[in-house]
C-alpha positions as CSV (number, residue, x, y, z in Angstrom):
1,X,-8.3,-10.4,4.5
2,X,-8.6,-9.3,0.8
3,X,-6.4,-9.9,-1.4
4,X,-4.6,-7.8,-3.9
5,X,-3.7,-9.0,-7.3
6,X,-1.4,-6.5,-9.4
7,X,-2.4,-6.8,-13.6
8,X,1.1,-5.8,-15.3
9,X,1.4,-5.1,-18.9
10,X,3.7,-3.0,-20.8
11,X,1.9,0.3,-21.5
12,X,-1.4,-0.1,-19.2
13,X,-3.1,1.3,-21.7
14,X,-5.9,-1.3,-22.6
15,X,-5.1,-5.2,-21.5
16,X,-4.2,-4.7,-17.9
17,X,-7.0,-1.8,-17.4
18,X,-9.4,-4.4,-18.7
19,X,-8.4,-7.5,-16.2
20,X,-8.3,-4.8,-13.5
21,X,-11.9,-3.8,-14.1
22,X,-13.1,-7.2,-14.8
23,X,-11.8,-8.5,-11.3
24,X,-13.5,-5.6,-9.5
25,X,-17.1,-6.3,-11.7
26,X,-16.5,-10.2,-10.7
27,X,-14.8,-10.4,-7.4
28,X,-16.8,-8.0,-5.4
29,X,-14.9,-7.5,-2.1
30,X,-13.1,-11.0,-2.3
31,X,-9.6,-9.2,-4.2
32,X,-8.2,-6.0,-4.8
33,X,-7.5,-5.2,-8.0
34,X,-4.4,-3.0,-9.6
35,X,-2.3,-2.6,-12.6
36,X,0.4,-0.7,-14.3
37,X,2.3,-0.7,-16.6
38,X,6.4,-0.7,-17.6
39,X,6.5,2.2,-19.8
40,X,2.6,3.5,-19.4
41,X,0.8,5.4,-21.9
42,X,-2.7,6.9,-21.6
43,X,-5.6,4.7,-21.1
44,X,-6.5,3.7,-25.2
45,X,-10.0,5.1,-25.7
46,X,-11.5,1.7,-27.4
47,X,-10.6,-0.1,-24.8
48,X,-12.9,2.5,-22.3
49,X,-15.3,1.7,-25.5
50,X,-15.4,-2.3,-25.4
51,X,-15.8,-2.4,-21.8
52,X,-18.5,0.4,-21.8
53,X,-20.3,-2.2,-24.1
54,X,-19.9,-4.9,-21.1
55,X,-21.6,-2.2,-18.5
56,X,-17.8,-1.6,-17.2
57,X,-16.6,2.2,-16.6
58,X,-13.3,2.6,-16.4
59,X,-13.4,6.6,-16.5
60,X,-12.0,6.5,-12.9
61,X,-8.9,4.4,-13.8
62,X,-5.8,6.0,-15.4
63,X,-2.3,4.5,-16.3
64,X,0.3,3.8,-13.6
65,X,4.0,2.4,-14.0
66,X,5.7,-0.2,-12.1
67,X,7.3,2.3,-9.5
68,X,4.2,3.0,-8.6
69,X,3.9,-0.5,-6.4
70,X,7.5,-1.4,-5.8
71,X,8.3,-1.7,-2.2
72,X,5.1,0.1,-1.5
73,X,2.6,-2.6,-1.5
74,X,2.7,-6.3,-1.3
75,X,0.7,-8.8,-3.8
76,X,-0.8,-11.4,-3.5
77,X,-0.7,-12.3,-7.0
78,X,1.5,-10.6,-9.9
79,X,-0.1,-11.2,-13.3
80,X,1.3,-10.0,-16.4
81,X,-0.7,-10.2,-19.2
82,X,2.3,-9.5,-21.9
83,X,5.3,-10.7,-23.3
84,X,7.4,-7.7,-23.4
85,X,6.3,-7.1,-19.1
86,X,7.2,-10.4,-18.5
87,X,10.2,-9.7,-20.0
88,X,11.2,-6.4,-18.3
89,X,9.5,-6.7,-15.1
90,X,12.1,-7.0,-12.2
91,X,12.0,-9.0,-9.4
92,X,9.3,-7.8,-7.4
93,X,9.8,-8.0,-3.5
94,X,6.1,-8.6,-2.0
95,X,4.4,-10.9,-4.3
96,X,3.1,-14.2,-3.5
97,X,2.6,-15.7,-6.7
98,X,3.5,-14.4,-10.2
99,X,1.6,-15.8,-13.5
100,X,2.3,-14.7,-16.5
101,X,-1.2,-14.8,-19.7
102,X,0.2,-13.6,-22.9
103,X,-2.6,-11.8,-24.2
104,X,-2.3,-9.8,-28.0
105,X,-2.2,-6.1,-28.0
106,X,-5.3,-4.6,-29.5
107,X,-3.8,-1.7,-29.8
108,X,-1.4,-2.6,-32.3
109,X,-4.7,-4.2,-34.7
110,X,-5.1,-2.4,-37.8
111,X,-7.5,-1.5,-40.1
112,X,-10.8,0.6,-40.0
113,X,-12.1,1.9,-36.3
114,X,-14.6,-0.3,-36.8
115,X,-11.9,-3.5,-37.5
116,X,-9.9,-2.4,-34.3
117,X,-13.0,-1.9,-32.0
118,X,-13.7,-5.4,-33.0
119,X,-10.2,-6.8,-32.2
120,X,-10.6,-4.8,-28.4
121,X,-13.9,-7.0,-28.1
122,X,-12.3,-10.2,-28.8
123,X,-9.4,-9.4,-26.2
124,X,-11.9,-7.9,-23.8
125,X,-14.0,-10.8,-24.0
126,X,-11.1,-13.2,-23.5
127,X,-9.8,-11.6,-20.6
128,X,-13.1,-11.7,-19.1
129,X,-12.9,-15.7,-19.7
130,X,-9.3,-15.7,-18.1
131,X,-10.6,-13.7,-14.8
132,X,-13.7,-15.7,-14.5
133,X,-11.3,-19.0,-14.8
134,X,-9.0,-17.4,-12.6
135,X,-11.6,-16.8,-9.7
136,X,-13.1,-20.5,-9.9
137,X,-9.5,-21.4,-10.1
138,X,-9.4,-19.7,-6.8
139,X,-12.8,-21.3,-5.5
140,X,-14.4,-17.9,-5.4
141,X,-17.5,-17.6,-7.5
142,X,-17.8,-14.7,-10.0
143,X,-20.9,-12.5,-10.6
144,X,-22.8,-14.6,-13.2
145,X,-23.4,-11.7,-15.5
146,X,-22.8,-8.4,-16.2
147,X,-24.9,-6.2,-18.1
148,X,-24.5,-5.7,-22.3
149,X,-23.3,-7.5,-24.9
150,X,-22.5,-11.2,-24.4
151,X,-19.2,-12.5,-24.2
152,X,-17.3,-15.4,-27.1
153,X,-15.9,-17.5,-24.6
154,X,-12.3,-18.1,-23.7
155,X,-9.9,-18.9,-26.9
């Protein structure tokens, strides 16, 4: 049976899309992968960038809130990936496990475009860390690689 693991941040704009699409590149069929967001906001376009640069497309995803899910499908795993979701998410009837990995919010880096693409790659590459760990975690091995730019490791 595959499981499905739910990716919760506060807009679903860039953090949860990114641990979404990374457990679909890494799992294969093992999981399901979702996410949404409290209050979501479109999809931020350098986060479609950073993981366009790690052979991911996520031009088929598009922001979902929390209503979305409730009482409509059950979880395995509920992972919210900010402190502001962890904060506001409800209890959720039909989850199995809840985690909680505060991750930063690229979108609020400033600076130049070229300053904030790098601050999406740092949290892009971390989540990809955090999945991979997650999968072993689970005793499922994830792809070895996907194709572009190599990742900095988990911080």
């Amino acid at each position: 049976m595959v499981k499905k693991v739910l990716f919760l941040s506060s807009a679903n704009s860039a953090r949860s899309q990114m641990a979404e699409a990374f457990l679909r590149a890494l799992a294969g069929d093992a999981f399901e992968a979702f996410s949404a967001g409290t209050v979501p906001r479109d999809l931020h376009p350098l986060a479609i960038a950073a993981m366009a640069e790690r052979g991911i497309d996520m031009g088929d995803q598009r922001p979902k809130g929390l209503h979305e899910f409730m009482g409509k499908e059950r979880f395995e795993y509920l992972i919210t990936v900010c402190d502001r979701a962890e904060k506001e998410c409800p209890m959720f009837p039909g989850v199995g496990a809840r985690e909680y990995w505060p991750i930063d919010d690229p979108a609020r880096a400033g600076g130049s475009a070229e300053e904030r693409l790098v601050t999406f790659r740092e949290v892009r590459d971390y989540i990809e860390a955090r999945v991979r760990r997650w999968l072993v975690e689970r005793r499922y091995k994830p792809v070895l690689e996907l194709s572009g730019q190599g990742t900095t490791g988990d911080r």
